[in-house]
Every structure is written in C-alpha cells, then in structure tokens.
N, C-alpha and C positions, 0 to 999 in steps of 0.2 A: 400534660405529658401523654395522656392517652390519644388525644385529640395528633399529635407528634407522630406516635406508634402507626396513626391510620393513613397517613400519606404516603403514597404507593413511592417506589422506587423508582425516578424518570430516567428511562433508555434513551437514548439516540441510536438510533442506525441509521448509516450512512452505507451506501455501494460502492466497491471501486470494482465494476466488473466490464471495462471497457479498457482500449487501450490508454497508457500514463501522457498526456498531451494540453495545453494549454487548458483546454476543455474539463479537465478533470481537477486540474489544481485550483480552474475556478469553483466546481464544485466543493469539493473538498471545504477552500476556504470559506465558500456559505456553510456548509454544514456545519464547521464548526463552530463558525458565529453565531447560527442558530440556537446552537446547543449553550451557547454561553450566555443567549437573551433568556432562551428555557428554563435556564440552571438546572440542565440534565446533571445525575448523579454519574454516571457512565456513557460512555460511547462505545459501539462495535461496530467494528466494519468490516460489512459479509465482502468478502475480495473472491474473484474469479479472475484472474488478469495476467496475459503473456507478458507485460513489461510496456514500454512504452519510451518516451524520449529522459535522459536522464536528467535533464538540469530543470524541468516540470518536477520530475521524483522529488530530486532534494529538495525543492522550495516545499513541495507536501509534505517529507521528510523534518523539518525544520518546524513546518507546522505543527504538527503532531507532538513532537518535543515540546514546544513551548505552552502546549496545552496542559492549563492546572489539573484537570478532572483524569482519572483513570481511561486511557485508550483498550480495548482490546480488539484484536483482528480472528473472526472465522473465516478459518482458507476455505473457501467452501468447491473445490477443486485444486485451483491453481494458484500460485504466488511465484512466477517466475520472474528473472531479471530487476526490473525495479521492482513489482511485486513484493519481491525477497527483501530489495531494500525498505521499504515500506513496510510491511509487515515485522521487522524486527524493528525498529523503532518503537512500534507499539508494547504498552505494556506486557499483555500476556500475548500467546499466538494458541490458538486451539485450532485442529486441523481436523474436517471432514476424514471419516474411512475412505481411501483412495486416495486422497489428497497430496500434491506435492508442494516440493518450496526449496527454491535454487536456480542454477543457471543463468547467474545473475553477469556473464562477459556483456562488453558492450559492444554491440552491433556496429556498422553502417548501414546505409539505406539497402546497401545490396544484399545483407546477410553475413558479410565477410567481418572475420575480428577486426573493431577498431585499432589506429597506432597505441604505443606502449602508453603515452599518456595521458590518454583517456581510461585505460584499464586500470591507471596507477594511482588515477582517482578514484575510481569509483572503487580499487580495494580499500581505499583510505577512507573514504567516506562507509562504506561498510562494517570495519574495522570497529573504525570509535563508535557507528549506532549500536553497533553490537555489545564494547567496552559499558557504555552507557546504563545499558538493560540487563548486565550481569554475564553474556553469554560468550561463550569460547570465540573469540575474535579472530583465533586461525580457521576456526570452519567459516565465519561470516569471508574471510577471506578467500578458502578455498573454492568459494559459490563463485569465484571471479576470474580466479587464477589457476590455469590447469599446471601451472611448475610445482605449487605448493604441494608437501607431500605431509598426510598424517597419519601415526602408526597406525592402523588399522580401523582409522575414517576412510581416506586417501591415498590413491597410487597417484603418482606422476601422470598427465595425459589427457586424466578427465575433471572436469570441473564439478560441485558438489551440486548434485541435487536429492533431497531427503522424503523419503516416502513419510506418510503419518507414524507411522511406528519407529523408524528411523530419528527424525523430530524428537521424539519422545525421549528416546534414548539419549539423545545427545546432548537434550534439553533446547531444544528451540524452538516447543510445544510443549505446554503445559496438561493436553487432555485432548484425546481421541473423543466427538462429539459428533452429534447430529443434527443440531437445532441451537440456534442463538438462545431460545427460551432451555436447552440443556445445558448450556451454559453459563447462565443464570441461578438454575438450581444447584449445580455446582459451588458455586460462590455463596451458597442461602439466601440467595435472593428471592423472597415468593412473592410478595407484596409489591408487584410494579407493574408500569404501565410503557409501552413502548411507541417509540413517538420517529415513522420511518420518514426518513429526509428527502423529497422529493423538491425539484424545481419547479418553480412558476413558470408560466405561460413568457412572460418577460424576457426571463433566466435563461431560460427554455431558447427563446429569438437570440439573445446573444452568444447561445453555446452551439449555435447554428452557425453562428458567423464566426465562432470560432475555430470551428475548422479548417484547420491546416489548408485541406484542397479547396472548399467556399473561400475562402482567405485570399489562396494563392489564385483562384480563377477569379474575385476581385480588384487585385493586385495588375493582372494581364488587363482586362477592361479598362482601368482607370490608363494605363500605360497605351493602349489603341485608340481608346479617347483622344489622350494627347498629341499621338502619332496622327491622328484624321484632322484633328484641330489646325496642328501646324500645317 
C-alpha cells in the first residue's frame, strides 16, 4: 500500500498547436495510443489552433470521446473553429489569461461562409459534443450560427466567441490557469511525472508527406510522369 501511494501520477501531453488537417489527426491518434500503451492517468492537450479542415476535427473529435482515461484541454491562446469543437469534447477546458474559444462557422478555402449544410452540421456535431460534456448546447451552437440569439450571451449577427472569463462564466471553462503543472495542482495532483508526446523521426517522414500541398505537388508529378510516358 505504501509502495502504491509512491507511484507518481503519469500525464500525457499532447499539442494541437498547428492547423486541424490529416497531419494532426494522425498525431492525435498516436498520442493517444501511446498514452494507452503508457497507462497514463490523464491526458492534456496544450491547444494553440485557428481551426483547420472539419471532417479531420470530427474523426479527433470522436477520438477523444472514445478515450477511457480523463481528456483535458489548456487553451493556451486560441481554440477557434474546430479548436472549439475539440476542446469541448474534452473533459474539462481550462483557459490561459487572454485566451479565447469560438468562432467555430465553416469556412471555404477562400474565407467565405460555407453553404447551409455544411454549417448544419457542424452546429449539430457541436451541439451533441457539447450535450455530451454537460454544457449549454445553444452556446456550442451559437460559436456556429450567427441567427441564433441568447438573452444576454447573444445578439443576432455575431457568432460566439468567449474570452477566458467569459468561459468561465458560462461554464465552458473550468479555471483561469497558467501552466499545465497549475492545472494539476488544482486537481491535487502533486505526485506525477509528465510524459510530452512527440513524434519519431519515422512519424516525423510521413507527417511530411502528409501534407496537403507535399501530397497535392505528388499527385501533379505522378500525373506528368504519366502524361511524358504516354
């Protein structure tokens, strides 16, 4: 029993500080596999991230969910667009001072709002991660939809985004924080040891080749190949 008492508390941290894209939901998925060969007690994941492609999000999205072990996300700036949807999946959300988290409309490449039903998913897919986690499902909604209106969250117009205080209030933030290890001690956690999830050299080569643009300037070559062949 004492021998019990001395085994540190194992962390995972894992990053999502890049944009949401092929590239990250294969990370992701090693991380958490890792975390599950480790038998970490907890995962966090320090997030800095504009958003990224949305059906990469949900399949993370869906990961995260099916993970036995406790998730929690430090916004450590930003959590916009998928961000937001990401980060509320996860158990708790604790938010850097400054930090935001919202703005979750779906884009196209140009900037311009996606058509209605793209939007009508991703409020739906918002919705229930939100339902999920306990938290008001018309704000996860209103992060998507600038029609929705709530008394005195939301006017008409504008779509939600929440400062750290903001969060707090409305509870989509659990604690104003500075440090992953503050985070920790919040929870009484004193006795652990933190184990940061980085890629292999390997990992590494093929999250090189999965970029979108290495991918698509692949894609042209193999296509001019062809074209000189014939």
């Amino acid at each position: 029993e004492l021998f019990a008492q001395n085994v540190p508390t194992k962390v995972m941290v894992m990053d999502i500080k890049n944009e949401i894209d092929p590239r990250m939901l294969r990370y992701v998925k090693l991380s958490l596999e890792h975390a599950e060969q480790t038998k970490a007690d907890y995962v966090i994941i320090d997030m800095d991230t504009y958003g990224g492609v949305l059906t990469d999000a949900k399949e993370i999205v869906d990961l995260i969910m099916d993970f036995k072990k406790p998730i929690w996300v430090f916004v450590n700036s930003d959590a916009a667009s998928a961000g937001a949807l990401i980060s509320i999946a996860c158990d708790s959300i604790y938010m850097s001072p400054g930090a935001s988290i919202g703005a979750a409309t779906v884009v196209e490449g140009d900037g311009k709002a996606a058509p209605d039903k793209y939007q009508s998913y991703m409020r739906s897919i918002m919705r229930s991660t939100a339902e999920e986690h306990h938290r008001d499902p018309r704000i996860a909604e209103g992060m998507v939809d600038e029609r929705v209106v709530i008394d005195s969250i939301k006017q008409a117009g504008k779509v939600i985004t929440f400062t750290t205080n903001e969060a707090i209030q409305y509870h989509y933030c659990e604690a104003k924080v500075n440090s992953i290890e503050e985070i920790l001690k919040r929870n009484k956690i004193e006795n652990y040891e933190i184990d940061h999830f980085t890629l292999g050299a390997t990992e590494s080569i093929i999250e090189f080749f999965l970029n979108p643009f290495i991918s698509g300037l692949l894609i042209l070559c193999i296509i001019g190949g062809i074209y000189f062949e014939l």
